[in-house]
Jmol script that loads the backbone (N, CA, C; Angstrom):
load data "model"
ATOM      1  N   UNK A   1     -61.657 -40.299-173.666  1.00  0.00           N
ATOM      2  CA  UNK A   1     -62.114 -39.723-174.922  1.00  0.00           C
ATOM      3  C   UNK A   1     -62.639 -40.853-175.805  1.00  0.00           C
ATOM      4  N   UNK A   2     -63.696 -40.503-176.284  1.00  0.00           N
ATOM      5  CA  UNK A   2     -64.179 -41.666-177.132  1.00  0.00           C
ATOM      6  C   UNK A   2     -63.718 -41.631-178.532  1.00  0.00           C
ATOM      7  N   UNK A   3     -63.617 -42.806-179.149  1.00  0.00           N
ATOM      8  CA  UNK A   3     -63.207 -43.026-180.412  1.00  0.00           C
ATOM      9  C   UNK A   3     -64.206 -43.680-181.314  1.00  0.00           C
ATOM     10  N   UNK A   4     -64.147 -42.759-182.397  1.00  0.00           N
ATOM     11  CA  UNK A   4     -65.487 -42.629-183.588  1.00  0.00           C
ATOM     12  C   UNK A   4     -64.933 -43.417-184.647  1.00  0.00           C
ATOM     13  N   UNK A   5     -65.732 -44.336-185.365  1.00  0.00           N
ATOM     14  CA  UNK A   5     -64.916 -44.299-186.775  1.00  0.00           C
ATOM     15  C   UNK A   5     -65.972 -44.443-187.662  1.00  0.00           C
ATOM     16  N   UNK A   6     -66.055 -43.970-188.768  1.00  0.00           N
ATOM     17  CA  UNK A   6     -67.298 -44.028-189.584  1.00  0.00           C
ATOM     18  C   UNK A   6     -67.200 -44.905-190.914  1.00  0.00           C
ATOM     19  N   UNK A   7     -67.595 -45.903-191.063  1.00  0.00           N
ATOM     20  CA  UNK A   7     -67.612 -46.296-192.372  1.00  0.00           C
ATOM     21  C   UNK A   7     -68.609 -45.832-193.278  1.00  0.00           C
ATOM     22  N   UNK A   8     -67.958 -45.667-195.087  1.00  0.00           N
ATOM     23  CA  UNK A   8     -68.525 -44.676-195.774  1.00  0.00           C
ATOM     24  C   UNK A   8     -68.158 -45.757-196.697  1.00  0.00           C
ATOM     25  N   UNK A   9     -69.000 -45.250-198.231  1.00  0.00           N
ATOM     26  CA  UNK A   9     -68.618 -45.828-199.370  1.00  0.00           C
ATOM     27  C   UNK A   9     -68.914 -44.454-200.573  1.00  0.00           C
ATOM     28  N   UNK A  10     -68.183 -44.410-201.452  1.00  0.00           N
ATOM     29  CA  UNK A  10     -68.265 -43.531-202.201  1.00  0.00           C
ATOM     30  C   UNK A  10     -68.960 -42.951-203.367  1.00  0.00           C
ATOM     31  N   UNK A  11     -70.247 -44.664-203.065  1.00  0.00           N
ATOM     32  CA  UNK A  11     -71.562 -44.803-203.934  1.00  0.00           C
ATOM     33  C   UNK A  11     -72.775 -44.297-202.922  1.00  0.00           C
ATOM     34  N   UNK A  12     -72.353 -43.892-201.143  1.00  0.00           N
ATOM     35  CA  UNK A  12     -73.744 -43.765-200.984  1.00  0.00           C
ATOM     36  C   UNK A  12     -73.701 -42.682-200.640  1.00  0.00           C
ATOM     37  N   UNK A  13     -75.191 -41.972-200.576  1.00  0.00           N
ATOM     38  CA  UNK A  13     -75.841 -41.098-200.876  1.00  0.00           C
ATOM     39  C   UNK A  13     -76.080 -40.501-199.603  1.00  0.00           C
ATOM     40  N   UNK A  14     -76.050 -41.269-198.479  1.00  0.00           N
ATOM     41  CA  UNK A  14     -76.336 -40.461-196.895  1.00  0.00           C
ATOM     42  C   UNK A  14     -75.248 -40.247-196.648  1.00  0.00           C
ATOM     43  N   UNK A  15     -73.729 -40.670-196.893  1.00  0.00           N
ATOM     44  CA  UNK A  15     -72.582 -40.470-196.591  1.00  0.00           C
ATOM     45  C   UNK A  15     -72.072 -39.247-196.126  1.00  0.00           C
ATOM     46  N   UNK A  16     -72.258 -38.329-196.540  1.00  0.00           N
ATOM     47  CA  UNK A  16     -71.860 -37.322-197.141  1.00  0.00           C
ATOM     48  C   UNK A  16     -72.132 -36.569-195.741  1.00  0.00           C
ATOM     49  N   UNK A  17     -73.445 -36.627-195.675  1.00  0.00           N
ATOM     50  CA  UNK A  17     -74.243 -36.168-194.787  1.00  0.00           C
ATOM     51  C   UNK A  17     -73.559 -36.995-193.036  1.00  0.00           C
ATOM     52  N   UNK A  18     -73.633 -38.087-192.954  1.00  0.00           N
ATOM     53  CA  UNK A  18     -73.139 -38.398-191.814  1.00  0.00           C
ATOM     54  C   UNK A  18     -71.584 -37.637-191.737  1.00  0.00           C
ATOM     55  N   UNK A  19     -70.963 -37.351-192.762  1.00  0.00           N
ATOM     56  CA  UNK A  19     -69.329 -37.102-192.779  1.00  0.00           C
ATOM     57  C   UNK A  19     -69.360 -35.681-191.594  1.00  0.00           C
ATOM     58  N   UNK A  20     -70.587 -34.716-192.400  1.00  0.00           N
ATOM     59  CA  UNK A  20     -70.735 -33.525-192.359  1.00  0.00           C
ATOM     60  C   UNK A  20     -71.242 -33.349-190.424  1.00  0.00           C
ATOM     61  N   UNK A  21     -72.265 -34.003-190.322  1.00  0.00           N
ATOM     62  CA  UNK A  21     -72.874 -34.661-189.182  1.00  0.00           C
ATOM     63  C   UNK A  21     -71.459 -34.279-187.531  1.00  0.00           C
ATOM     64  N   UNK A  22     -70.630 -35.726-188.046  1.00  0.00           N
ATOM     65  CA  UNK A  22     -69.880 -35.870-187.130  1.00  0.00           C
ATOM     66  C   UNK A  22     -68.858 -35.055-187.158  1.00  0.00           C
ATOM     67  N   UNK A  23     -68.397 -34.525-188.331  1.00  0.00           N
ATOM     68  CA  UNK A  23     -67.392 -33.159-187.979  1.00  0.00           C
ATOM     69  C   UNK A  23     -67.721 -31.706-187.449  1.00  0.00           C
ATOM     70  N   UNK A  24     -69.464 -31.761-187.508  1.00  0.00           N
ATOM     71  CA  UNK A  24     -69.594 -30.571-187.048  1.00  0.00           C
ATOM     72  C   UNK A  24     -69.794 -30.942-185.145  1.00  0.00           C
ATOM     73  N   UNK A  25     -69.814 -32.309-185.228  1.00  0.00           N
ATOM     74  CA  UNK A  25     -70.206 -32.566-183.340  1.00  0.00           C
ATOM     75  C   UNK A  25     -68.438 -32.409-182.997  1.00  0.00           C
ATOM     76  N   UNK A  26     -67.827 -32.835-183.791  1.00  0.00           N
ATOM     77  CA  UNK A  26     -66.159 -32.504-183.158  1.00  0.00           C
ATOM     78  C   UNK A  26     -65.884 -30.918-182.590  1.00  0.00           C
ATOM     79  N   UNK A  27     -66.678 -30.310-183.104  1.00  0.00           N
ATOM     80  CA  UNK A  27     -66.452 -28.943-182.589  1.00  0.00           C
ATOM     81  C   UNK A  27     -67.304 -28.556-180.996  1.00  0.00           C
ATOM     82  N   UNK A  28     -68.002 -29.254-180.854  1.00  0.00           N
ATOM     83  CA  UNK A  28     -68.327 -29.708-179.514  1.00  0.00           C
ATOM     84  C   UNK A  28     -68.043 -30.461-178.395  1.00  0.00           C
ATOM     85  N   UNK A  29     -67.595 -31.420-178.938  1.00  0.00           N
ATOM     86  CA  UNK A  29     -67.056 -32.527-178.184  1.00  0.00           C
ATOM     87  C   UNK A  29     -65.753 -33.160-178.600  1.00  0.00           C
ATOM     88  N   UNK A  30     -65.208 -33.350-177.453  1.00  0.00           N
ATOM     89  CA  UNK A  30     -63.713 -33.729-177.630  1.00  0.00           C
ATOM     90  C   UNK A  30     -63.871 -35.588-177.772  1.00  0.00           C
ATOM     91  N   UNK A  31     -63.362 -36.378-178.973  1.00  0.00           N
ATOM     92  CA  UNK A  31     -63.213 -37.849-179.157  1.00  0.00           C
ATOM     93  C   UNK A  31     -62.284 -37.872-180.866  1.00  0.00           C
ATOM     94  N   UNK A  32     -61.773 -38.776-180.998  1.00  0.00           N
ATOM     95  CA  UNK A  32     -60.874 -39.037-182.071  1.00  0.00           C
ATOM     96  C   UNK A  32     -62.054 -39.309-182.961  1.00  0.00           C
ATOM     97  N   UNK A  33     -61.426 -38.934-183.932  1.00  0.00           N
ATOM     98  CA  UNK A  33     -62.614 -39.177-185.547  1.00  0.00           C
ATOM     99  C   UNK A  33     -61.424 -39.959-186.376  1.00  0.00           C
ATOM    100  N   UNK A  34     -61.884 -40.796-187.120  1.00  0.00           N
ATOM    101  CA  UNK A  34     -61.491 -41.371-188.503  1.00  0.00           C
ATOM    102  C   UNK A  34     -62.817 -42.118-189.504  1.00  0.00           C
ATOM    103  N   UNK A  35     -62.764 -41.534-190.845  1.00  0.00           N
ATOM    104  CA  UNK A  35     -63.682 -42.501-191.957  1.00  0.00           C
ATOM    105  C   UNK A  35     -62.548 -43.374-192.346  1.00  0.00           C
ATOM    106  N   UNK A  36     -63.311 -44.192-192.671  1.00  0.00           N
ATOM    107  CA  UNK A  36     -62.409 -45.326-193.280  1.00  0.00           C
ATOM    108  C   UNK A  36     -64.143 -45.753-194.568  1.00  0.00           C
ATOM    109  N   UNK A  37     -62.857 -45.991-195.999  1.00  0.00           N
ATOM    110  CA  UNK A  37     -64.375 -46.526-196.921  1.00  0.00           C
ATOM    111  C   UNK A  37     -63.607 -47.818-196.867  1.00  0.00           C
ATOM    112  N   UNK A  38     -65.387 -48.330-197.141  1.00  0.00           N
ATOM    113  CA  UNK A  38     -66.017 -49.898-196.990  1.00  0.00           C
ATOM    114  C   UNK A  38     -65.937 -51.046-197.902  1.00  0.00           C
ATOM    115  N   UNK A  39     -64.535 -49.678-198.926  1.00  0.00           N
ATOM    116  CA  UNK A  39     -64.281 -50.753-199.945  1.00  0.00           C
ATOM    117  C   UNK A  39     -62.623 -51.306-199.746  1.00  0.00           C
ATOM    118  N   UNK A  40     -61.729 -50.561-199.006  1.00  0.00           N
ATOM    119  CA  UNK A  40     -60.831 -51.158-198.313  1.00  0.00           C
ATOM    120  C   UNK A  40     -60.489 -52.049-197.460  1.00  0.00           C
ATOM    121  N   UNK A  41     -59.370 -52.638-197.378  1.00  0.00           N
ATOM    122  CA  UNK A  41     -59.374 -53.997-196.940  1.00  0.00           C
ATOM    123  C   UNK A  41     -59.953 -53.678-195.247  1.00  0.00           C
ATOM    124  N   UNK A  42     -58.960 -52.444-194.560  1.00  0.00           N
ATOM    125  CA  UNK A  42     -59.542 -52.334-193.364  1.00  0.00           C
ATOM    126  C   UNK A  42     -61.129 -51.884-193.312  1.00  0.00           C
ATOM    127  N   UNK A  43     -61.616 -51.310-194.312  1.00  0.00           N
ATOM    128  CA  UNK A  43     -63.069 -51.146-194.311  1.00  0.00           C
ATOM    129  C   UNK A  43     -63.878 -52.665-193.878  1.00  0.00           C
ATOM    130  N   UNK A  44     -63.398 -53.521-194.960  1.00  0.00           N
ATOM    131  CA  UNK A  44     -63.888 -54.839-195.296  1.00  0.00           C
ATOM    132  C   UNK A  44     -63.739 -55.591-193.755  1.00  0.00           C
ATOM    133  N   UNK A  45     -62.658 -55.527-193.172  1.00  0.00           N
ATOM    134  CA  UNK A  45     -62.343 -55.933-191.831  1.00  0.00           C
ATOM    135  C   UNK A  45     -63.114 -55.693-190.542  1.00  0.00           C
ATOM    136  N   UNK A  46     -63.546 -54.416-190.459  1.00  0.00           N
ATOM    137  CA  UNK A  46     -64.386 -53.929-189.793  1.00  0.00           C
ATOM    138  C   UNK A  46     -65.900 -53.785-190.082  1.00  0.00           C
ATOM    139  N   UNK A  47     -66.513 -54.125-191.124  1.00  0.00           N
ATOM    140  CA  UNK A  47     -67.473 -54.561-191.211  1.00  0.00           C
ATOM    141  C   UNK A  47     -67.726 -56.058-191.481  1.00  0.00           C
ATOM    142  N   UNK A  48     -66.378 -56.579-191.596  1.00  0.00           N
ATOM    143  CA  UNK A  48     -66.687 -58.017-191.344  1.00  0.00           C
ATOM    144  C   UNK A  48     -67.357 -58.085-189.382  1.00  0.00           C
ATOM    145  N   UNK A  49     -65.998 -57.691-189.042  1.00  0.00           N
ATOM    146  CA  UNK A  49     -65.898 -57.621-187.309  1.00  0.00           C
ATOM    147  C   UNK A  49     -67.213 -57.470-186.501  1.00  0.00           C
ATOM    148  N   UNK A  50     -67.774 -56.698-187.317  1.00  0.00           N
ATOM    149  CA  UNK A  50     -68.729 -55.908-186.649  1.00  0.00           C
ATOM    150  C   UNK A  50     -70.253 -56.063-187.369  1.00  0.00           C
ATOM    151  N   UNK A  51     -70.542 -56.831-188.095  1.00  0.00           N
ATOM    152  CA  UNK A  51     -71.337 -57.151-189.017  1.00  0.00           C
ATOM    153  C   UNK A  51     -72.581 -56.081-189.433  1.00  0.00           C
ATOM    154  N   UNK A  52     -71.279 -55.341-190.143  1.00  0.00           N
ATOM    155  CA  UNK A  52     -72.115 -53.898-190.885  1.00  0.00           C
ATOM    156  C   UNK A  52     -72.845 -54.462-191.997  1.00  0.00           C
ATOM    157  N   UNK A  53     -74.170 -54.099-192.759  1.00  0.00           N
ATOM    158  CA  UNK A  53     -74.252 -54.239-193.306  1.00  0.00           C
ATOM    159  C   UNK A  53     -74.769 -53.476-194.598  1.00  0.00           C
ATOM    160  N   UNK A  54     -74.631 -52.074-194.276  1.00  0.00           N
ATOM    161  CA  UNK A  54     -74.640 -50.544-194.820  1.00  0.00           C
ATOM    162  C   UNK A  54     -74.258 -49.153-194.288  1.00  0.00           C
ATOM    163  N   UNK A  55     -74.086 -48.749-195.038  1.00  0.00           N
ATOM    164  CA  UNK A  55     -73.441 -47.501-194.532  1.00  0.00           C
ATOM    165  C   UNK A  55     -74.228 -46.172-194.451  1.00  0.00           C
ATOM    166  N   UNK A  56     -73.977 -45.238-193.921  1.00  0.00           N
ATOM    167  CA  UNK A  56     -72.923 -44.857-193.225  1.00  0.00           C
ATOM    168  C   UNK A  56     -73.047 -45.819-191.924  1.00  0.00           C
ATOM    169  N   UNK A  57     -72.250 -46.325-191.510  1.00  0.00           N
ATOM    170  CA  UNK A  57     -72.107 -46.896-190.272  1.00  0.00           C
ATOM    171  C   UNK A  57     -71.168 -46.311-188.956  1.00  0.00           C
ATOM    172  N   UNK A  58     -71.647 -46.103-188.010  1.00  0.00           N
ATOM    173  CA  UNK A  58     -70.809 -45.418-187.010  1.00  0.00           C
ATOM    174  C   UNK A  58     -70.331 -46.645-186.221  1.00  0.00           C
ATOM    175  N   UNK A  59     -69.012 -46.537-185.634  1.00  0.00           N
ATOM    176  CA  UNK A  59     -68.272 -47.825-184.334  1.00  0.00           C
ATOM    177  C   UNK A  59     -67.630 -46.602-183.364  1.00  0.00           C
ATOM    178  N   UNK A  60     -68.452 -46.473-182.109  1.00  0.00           N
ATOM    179  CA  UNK A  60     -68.005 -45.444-181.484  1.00  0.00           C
ATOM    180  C   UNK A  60     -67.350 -46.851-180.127  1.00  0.00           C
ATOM    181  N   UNK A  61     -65.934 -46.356-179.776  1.00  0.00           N
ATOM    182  CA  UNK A  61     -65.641 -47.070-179.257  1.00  0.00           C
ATOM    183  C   UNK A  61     -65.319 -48.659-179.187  1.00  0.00           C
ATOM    184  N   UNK A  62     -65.285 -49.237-180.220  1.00  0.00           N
ATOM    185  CA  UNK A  62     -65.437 -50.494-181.119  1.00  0.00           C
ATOM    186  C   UNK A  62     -66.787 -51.340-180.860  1.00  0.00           C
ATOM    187  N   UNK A  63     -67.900 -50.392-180.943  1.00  0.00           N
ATOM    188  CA  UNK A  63     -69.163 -51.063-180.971  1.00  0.00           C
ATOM    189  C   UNK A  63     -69.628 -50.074-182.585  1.00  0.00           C
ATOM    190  N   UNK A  64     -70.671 -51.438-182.947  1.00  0.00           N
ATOM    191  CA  UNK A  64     -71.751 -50.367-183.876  1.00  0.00           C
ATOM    192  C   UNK A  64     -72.428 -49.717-182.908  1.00  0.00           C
ATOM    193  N   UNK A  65     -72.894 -48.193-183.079  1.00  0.00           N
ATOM    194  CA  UNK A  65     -73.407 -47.682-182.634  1.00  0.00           C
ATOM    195  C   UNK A  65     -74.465 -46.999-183.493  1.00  0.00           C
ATOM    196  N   UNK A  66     -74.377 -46.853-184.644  1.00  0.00           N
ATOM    197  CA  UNK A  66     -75.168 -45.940-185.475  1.00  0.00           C
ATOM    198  C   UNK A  66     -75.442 -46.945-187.234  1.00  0.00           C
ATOM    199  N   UNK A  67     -76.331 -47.483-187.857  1.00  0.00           N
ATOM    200  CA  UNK A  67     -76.436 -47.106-189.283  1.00  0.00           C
ATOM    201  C   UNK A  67     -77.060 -46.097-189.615  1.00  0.00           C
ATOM    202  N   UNK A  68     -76.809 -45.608-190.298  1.00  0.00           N
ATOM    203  CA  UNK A  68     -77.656 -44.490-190.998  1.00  0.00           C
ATOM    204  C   UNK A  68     -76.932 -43.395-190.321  1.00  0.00           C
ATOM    205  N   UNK A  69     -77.324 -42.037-190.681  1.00  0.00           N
ATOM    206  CA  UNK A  69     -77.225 -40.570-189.921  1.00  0.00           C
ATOM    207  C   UNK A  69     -78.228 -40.179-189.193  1.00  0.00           C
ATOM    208  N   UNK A  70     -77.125 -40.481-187.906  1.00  0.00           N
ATOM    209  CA  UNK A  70     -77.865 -40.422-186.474  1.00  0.00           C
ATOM    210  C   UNK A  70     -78.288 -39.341-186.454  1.00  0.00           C
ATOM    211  N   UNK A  71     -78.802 -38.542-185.654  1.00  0.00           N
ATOM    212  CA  UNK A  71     -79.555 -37.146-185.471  1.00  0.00           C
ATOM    213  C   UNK A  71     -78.321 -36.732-183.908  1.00  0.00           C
ATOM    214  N   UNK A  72     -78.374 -35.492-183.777  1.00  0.00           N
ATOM    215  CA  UNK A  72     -77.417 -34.864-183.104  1.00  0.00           C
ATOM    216  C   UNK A  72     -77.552 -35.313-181.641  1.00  0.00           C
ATOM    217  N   UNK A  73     -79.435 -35.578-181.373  1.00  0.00           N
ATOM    218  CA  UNK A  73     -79.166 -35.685-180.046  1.00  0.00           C
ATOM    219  C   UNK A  73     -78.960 -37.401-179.790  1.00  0.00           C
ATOM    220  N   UNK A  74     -79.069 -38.369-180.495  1.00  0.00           N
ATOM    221  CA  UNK A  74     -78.572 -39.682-180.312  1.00  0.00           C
ATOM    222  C   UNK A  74     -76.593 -39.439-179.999  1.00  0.00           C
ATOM    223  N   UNK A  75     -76.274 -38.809-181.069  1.00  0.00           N
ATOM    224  CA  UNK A  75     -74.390 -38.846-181.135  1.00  0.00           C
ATOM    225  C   UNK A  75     -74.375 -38.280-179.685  1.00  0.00           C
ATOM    226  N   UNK A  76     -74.945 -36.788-179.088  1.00  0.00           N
ATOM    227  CA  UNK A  76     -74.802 -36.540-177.864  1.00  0.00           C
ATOM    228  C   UNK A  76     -74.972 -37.672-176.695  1.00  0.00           C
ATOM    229  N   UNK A  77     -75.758 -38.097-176.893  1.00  0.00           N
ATOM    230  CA  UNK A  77     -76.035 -39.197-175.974  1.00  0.00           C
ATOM    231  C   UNK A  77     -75.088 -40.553-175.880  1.00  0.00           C
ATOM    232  N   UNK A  78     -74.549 -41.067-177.039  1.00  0.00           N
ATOM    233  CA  UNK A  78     -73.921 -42.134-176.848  1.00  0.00           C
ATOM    234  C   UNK A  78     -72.315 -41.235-176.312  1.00  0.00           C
ATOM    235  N   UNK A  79     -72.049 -40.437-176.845  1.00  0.00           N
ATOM    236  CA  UNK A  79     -70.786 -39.741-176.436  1.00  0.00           C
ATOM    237  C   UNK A  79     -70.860 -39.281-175.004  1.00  0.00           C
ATOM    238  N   UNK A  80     -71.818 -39.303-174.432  1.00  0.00           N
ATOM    239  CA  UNK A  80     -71.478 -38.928-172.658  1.00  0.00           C
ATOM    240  C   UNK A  80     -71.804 -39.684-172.357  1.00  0.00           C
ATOM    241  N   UNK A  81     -72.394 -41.041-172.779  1.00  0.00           N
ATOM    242  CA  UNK A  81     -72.351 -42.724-172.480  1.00  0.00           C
ATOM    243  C   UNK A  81     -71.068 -43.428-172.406  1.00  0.00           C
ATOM    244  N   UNK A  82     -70.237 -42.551-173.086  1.00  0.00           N
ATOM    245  CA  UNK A  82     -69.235 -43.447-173.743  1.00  0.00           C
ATOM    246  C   UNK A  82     -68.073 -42.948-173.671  1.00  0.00           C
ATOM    247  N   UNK A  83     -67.732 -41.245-173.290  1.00  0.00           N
ATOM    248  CA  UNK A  83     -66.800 -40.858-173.274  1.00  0.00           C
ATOM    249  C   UNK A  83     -65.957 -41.062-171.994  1.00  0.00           C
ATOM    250  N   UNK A  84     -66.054 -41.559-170.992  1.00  0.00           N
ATOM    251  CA  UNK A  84     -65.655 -41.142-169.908  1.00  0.00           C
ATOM    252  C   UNK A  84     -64.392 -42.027-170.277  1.00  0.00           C
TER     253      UNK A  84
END
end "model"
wireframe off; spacefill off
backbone 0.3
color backbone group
């Protein structure tokens, strides 16, 4: 099962939209979800780690995989890339 985590901040404006995005693909596909915002220390940690440098940012599996809000058929695709 793949593991999602989305970094968000509570100033941006696509956020919202990626939140909406990946909870409606959970109803399709089976992988763990967590947001974490980018103003917390573990936020800060993981975009240190991973050298985010805006959000929304997706780490599917502890890779960046996504800035911005991916479109449905990219998330499909990295998730049967990635789920096994």
């Amino acid at each position: 099962m793949a593991n999602v985590t989305l970094l968000v901040s509570s100033t941006c404006s696509a956020c919202p939209s990626a939140k909406s995005l990946w909870k409606q693909m959970r109803v399709k596909h089976s992988f763990s979800y967590r947001e974490i915002d980018i103003s917390t220390p573990d936020g800060q940690e993981l975009a240190d780690r991973h050298s985010v440098r805006a959000v929304p940012a997706s780490i599917i599996n502890g890779r960046l995989t996504f800035v911005g809000v991916p479109t449905r058929q990219s998330i499909e695709k990295a998730l049967a890339g990635r789920s096994g």
